[in-house]
C-alpha positions in Angstrom: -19.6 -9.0 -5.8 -22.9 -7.5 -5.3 -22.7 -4.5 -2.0 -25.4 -3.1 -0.3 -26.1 -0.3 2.6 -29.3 -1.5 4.4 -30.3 1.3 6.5 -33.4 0.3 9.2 -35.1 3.1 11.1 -37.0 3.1 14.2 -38.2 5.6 16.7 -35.4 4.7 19.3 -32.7 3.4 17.3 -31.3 3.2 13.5 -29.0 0.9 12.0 -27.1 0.3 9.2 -25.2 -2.7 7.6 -23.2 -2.8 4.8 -23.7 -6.6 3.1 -21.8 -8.5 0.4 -22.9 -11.3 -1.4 -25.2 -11.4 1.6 -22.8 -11.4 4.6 -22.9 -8.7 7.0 -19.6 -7.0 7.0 -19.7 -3.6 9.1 -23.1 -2.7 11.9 -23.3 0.6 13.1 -26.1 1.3 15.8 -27.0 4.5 17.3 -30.0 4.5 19.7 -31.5 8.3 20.9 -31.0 7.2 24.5 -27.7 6.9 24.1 -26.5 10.9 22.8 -23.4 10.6 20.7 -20.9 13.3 21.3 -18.0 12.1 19.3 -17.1 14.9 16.3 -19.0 17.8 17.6 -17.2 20.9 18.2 -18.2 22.7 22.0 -16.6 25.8 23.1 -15.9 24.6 26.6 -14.1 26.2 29.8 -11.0 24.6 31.8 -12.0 23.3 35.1 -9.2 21.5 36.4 -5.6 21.1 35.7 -3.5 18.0 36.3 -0.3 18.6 36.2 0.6 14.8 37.1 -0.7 13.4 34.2 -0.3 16.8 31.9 -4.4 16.8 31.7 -7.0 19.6 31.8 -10.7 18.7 32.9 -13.2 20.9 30.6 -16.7 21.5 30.7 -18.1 21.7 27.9 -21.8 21.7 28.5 -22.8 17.8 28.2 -22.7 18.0 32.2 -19.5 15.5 32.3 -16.1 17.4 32.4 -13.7 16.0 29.1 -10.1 14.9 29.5 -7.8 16.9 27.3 -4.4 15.6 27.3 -1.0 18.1 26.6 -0.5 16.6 23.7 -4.2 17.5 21.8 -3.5 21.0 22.5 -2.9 23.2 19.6 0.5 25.0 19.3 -2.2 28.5 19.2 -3.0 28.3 22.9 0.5 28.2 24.3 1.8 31.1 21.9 3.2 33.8 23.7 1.2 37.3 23.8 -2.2 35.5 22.8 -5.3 36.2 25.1 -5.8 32.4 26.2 -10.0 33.6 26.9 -10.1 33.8 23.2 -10.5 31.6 21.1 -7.7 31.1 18.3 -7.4 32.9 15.2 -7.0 29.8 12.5 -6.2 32.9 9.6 -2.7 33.1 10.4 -2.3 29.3 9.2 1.0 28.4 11.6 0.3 24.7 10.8 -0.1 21.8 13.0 2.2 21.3 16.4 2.1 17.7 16.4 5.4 16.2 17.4 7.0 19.6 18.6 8.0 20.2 22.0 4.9 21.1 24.0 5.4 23.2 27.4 3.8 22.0 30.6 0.4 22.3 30.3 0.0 24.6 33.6 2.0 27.0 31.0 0.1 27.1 29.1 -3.9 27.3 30.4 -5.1 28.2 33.6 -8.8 27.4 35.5 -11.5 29.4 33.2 -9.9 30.0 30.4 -12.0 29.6 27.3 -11.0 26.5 25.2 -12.6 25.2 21.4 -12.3 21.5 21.6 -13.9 18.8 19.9 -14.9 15.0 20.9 -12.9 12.5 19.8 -13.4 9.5 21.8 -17.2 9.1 23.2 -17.2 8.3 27.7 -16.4 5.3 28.2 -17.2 3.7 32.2 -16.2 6.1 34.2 -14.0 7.7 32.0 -15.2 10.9 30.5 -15.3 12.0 26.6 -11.3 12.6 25.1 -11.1 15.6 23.6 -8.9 17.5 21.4 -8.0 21.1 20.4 -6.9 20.4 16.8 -10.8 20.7 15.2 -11.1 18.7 12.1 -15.1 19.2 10.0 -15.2 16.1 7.2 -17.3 16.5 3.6 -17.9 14.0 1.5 -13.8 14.2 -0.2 -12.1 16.8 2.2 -11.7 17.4 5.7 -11.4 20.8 6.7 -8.5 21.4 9.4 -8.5 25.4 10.4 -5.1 24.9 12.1 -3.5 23.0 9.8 -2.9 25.7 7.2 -1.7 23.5 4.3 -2.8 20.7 2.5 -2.4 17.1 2.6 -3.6 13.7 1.5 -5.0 11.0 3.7 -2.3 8.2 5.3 -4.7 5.5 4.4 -3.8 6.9 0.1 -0.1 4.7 -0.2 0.4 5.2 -3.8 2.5 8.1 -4.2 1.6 8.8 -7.9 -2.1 9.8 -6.8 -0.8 11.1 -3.7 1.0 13.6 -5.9 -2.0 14.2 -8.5 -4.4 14.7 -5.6 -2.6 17.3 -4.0 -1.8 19.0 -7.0 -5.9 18.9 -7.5 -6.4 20.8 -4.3 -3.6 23.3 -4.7 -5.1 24.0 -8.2 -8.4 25.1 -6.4 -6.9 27.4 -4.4 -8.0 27.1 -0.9 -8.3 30.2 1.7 -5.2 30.7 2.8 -4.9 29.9 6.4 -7.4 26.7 6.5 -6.4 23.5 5.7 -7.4 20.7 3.7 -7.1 17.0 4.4 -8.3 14.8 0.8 -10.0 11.5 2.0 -9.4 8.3 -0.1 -13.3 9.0 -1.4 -11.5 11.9 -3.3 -9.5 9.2 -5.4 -10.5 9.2 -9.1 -13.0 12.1 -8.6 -13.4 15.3 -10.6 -12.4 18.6 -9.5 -15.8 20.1 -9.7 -16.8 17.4 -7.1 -14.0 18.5 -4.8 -14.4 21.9 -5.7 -18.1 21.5 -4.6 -16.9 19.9 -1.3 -14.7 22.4 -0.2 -17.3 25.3 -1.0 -19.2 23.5 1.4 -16.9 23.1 4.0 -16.1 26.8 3.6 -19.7 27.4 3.8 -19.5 25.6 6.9 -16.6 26.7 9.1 -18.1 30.4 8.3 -20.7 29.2 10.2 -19.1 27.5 13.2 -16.9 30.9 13.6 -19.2 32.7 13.6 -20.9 31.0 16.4 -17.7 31.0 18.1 -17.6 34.6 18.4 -21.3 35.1 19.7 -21.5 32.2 22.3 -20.3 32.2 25.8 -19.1 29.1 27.2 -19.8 26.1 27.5 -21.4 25.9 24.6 -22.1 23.8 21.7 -20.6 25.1 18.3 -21.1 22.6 15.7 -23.0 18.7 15.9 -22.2 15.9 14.1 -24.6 14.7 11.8 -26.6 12.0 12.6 -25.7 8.3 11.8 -27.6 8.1 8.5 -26.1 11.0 6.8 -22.6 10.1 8.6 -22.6 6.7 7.5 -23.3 7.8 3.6 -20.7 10.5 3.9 -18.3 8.4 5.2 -18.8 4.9 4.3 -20.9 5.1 0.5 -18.4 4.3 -1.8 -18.8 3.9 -6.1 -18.7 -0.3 -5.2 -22.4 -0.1 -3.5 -24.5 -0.8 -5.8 -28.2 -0.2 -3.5 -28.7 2.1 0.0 -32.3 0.8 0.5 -34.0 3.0 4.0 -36.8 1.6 5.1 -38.3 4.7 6.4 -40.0 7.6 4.3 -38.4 10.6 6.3 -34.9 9.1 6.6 -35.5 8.8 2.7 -35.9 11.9 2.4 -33.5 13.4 4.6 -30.5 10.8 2.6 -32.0 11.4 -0.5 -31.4 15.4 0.3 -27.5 14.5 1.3 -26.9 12.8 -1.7 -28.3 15.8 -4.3 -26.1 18.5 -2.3 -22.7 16.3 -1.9 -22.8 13.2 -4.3 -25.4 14.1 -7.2 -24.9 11.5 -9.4 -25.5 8.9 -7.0 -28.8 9.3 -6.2 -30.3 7.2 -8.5 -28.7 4.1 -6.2 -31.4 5.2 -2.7 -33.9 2.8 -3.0 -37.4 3.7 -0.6 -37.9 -0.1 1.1 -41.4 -0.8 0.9 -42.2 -3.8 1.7 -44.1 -5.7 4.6 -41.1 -8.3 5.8 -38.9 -6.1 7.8 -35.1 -5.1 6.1 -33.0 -7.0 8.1 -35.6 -9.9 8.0 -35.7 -10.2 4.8 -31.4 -10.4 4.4 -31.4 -12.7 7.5 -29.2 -10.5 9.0 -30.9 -10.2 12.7 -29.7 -13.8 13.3 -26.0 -12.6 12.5 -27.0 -9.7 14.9 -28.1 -11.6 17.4 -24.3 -13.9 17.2 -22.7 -10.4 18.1 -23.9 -11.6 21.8 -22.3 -14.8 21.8 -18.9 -15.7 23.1 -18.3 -18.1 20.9 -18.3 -17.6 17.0 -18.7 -20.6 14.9 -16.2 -21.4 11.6 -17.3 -22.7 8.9 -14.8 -25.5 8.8 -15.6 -26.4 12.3 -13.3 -24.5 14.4 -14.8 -21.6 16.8 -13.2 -18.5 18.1 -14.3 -17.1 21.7 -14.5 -13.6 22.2 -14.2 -12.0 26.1 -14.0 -8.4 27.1 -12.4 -7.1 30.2 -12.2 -3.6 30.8 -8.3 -3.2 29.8 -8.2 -5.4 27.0 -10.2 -8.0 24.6 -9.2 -11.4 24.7 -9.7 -13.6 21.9 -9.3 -17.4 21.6 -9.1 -19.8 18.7 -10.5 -23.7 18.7 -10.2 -26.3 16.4 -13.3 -27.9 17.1 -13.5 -31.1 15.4 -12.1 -30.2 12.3 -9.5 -32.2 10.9 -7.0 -32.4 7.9 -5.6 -35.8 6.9 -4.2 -36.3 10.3 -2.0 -33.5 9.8 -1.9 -31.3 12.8 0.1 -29.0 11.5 -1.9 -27.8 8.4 -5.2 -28.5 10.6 -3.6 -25.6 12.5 -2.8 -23.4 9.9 -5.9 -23.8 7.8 -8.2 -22.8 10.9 -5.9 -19.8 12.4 -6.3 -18.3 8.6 -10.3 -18.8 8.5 -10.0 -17.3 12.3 -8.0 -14.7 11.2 -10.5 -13.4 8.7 -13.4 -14.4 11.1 -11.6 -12.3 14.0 -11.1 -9.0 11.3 -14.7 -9.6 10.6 -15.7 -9.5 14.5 -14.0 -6.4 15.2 -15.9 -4.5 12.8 -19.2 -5.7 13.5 -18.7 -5.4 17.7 -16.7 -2.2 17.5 -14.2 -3.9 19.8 -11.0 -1.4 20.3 -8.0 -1.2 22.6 -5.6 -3.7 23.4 -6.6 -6.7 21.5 -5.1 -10.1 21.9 -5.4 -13.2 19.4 -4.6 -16.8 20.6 -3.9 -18.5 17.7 -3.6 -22.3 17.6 0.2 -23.3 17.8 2.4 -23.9 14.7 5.7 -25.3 14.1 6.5 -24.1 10.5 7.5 -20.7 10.5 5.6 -20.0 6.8 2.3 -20.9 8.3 3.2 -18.2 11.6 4.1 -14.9 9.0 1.6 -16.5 6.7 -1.1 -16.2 9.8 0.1 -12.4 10.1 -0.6 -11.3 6.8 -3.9 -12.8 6.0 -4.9 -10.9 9.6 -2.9 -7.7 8.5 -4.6 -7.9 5.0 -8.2 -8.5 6.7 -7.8 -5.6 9.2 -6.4 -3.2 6.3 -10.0 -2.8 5.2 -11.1 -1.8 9.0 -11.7 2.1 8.9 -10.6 2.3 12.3 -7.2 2.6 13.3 -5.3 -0.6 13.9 -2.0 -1.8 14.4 -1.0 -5.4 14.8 2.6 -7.1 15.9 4.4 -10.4 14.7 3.2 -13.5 16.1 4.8 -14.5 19.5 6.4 -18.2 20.1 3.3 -18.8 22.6 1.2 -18.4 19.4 -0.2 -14.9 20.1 -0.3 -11.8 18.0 -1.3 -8.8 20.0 -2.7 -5.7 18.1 -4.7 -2.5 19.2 -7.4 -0.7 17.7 -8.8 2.9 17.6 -11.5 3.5 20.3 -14.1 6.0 19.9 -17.5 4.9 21.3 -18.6 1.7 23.6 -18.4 -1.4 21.8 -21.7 -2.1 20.8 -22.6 -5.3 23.3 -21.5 -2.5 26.1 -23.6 0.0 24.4 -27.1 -2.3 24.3 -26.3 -4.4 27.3 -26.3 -3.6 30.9 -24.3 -5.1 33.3 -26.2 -8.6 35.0 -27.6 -8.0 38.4 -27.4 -11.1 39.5 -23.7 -12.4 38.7 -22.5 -8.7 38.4 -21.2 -9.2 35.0 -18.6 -12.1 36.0 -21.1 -14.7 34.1 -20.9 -16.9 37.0 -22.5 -17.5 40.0 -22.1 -19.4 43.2 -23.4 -22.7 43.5 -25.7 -23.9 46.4 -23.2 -25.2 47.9 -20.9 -22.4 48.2 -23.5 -20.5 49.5 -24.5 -23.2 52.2 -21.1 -23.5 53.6 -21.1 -19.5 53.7 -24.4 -20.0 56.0 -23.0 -22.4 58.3 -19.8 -20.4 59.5 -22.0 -17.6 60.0 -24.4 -20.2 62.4 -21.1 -21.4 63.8 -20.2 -17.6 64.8 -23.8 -17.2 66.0 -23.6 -20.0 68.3 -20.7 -18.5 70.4 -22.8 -15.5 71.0 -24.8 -15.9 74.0 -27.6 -13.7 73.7 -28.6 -14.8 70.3 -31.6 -16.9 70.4 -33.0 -17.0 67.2 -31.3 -16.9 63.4 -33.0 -16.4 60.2 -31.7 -17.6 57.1 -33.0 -16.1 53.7 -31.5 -17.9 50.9 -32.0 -19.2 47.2 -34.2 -22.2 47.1 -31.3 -24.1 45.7 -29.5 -23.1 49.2 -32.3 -23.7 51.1 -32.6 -27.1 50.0 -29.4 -27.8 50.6 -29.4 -26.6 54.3 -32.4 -28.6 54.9 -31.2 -31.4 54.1 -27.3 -32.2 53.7 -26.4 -29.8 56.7 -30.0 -31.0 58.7 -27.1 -33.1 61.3 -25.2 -29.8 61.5 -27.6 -27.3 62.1 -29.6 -29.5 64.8 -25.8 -30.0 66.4 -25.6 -25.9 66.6 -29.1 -25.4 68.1 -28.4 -27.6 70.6 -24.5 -26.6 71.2 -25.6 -22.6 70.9 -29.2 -22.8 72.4 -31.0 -21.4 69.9 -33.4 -21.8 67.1 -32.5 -21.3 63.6 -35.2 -21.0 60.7 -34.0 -21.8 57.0 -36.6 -19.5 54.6 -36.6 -18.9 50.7 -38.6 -16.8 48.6 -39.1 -16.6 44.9 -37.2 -14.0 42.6 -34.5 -13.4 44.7 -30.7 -14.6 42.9 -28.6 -17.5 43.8 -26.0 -16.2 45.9 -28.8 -13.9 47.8 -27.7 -14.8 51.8 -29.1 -12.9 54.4 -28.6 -13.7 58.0 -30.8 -12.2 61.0 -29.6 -12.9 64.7 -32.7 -12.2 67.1 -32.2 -12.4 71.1 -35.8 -13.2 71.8 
């Protein structure tokens, strides 16, 4: 299987795909309108406390106040005798508080006191950025976690052989006592000079941050998160990509920089993109792109899936189309809700859909073909980097699942809402909006110093009035003695109405 990282660069946006055999698995997009927040560290100041909902408001110098919830505070800031207006001391190495009893969180901050906090979840609406006190920095192989004081391996690494051996690898480099040390599943099968290399830098690094700590006054920022180039080759660049081709000199540069300080002996694999046909034209991937718009997907056997996205939740229907198997209903059904299944793993990636997620799968008698539904979707998500979890199917044929949210899905973040239908996708017809006109005439006729009503409408409307309401309207002129003047202009929407009652 041949994998590639195609990175395209352009003044206002960059983006990156990761591609096998020449399908587009994975799109990230980042635009420089659009400021990313999410994994940068502010030392931010506490607002407003919410007792109700055990929430403090912080601002932390973006100019939109964060939600921190009770339970993303650090067991530091609620320890008795500590100076809340300063910031915690990570030496002593106490270790995470997660799952212990947390006091209220009026106990434990009050309005101005000084708070580190990083971004976990990007605004989304009108909800402002999540934040959290337990600061995490990643490398290439480690993440370094100040409060954690200990070391650990990464959930996603099941096997507890290499579990074992990579946590022996760490403890064998002897970390700082007092930070801590998270191994990714990067850090599998590499050398201990590579992870010894990574945690000197992260060292390196927090030095730095603390530092910065000390001197600034909030709000302020303390660390940023790297842009989405280098992110995405920290994070995502794994031994199985064979090419990163960047289609910009600079961003060259700046990767091919990364790659000699983190991951040395990869650097042979960045490739400078040179030629005249545009990267993503020339892997026909901005027609794929372009499908991320679409409600409906396409299967290959036939069948479709439909994709709508409310504000709570994502919704997601399968169709059989026209595909059919030997008059077999049943294994018609099952052979489309596995190809969906894949196809709906596939879609949640490349949108960056999260939350509550909910799969209508066509209906199926034979229990084998349900749980056999399940695991091709559980073994398709497992490969998802973001957090997921997914239930049993239901007897209506549904399997509801969430996944992690951190930014806007990406048709929220390079779409605006219509300003015509006001993102409903439909409209009024002519009709509707004609009958709407004539109950406001009828009300006008009753009114006896009206003499004159004007009626702006589409010229769909306007039509309509003319002429299938003609016997009506004349009726109300004469009935309400007045005039009434049916007008439409270009450019204005299909449910425009507007209505003017004039006494002369």
């Amino acid at each position: 299987m041949k994998k590639e990282m195609l990175i395209n660069v352009q003044p206002e946006e960059s983006r990156v795909g990761i591609v096998e055999d020449g399908v587009l698995e994975e799109l990230y997009i980042e635009r420089s309108s659009l400021e990313s927040h999410v994994g940068s560290i502010y030392k931010g100041r506490i607002v407003n406390i919410e007792s109700s909902i055990q929430a403090a408001f912080v601002d932390f110098g973006i100019g939109r106040n964060g939600f921190l919830h009770v339970s993303d505070v650090d067991s530091e800031y609620y320890k008795k005798g500590d100076d809340p207006k300063t910031a915690p001391d990570k030496s002593s190495g106490s270790g995470s508080s997660r799952g212990r009893y947390k006091p209220p969180i009026q106990d434990v901050f009050r309005r101005g006191d000084e708070v580190l906090v990083q971004v976990i979840k990007e605004a989304i609406g009108t909800k402002g950025p999540t934040l959290s006190t337990y600061v995490s920095v990643p490398g290439r192989y480690l993440v370094i976690m100040p409060g954690l004081g200990r070391v650990g391996v990464s959930r996603k690494i099941i096997d507890e052989d290499i579990r074992r051996t990579l946590r022996d690898t760490i403890l064998e480099l002897e970390p700082p006592k007092g930070l801590g040390f998270i191994i990714r599943t990067a850090g599998i099968d590499r050398s201990k000079d590579d992870i010894f290399r990574d945690m000197s830098y992260l060292i390196r690094l927090w030095k730095v941050i603390y530092g910065r700590l000390k001197r600034l006054r909030s709000p302020a920022e303390i660390y940023k998160e790297s842009d989405l180039i280098t992110r995405t080759i920290r994070d995502i660049f794994s031994g199985d990509i064979d090419t990163i081709l960047i289609d910009d000199e600079r961003a060259f540069e700046r990767a091919k920089e990364f790659l000699k300080l983190v991951m040395p002996h990869f650097v042979d694999r960045l490739k400078l993109y040179q030629e005249k046909e545009p990267l993503f034209h020339r892997y026909n991937l901005e027609e794929e792109i372009e499908q991320i718009q679409c409600r409906k997907v396409p299967l290959r056997k036939g069948g479709s899936i439909v994709i709508d996205q409310t504000e709570a939740l994502v919704a997601i229907d399968v169709n059989s189309g026209n595909f059919r198997t030997d008059d077999n209903a049943e294994e018609t059904a099952y052979q489309i809700n596995v190809e969906a299944a894949k196809e709906i793993s596939r879609q949640l990636r490349l949108r960056d859909l999260g939350g509550v997620i909910v799969n209508d799968f066509i209906d199926m008698r034979d229990e084998k073909h349900r749980r056999g539904v399940e695991r091709v979707l559980r073994q398709a998500i497992s490969r998802d980097r973001a957090r997921s979890k997914v239930l049993r199917m239901s007897s209506l044929g549904l399997i509801e699942m969430t996944r992690q949210r951190i930014r806007s899905s990406v048709q929220r973040s390079i779409n605006q809402e219509c300003q015509v239908c006001g993102g409903k996708g439909i409209v009024k017809t002519a009709e509707s909006i004609a009958i709407e006109a004539m109950r406001i005439l009828q009300l006008a006729s009753h009114h006896e110093d009206v003499r004159v009503v004007k009626i702006l409408v589409h010229a769909e409307a306007a039509s309509y009035l003319s002429n299938k309401k003609r016997q009506n309207i004349l009726q109300l002129e004469d009935d309400g003695r007045m005039e009434i003047l049916i007008s439409s202009e270009s450019g204005i929407s299909a449910e425009y109405l507007q209505v003017m009652c004039l006494n002369s």
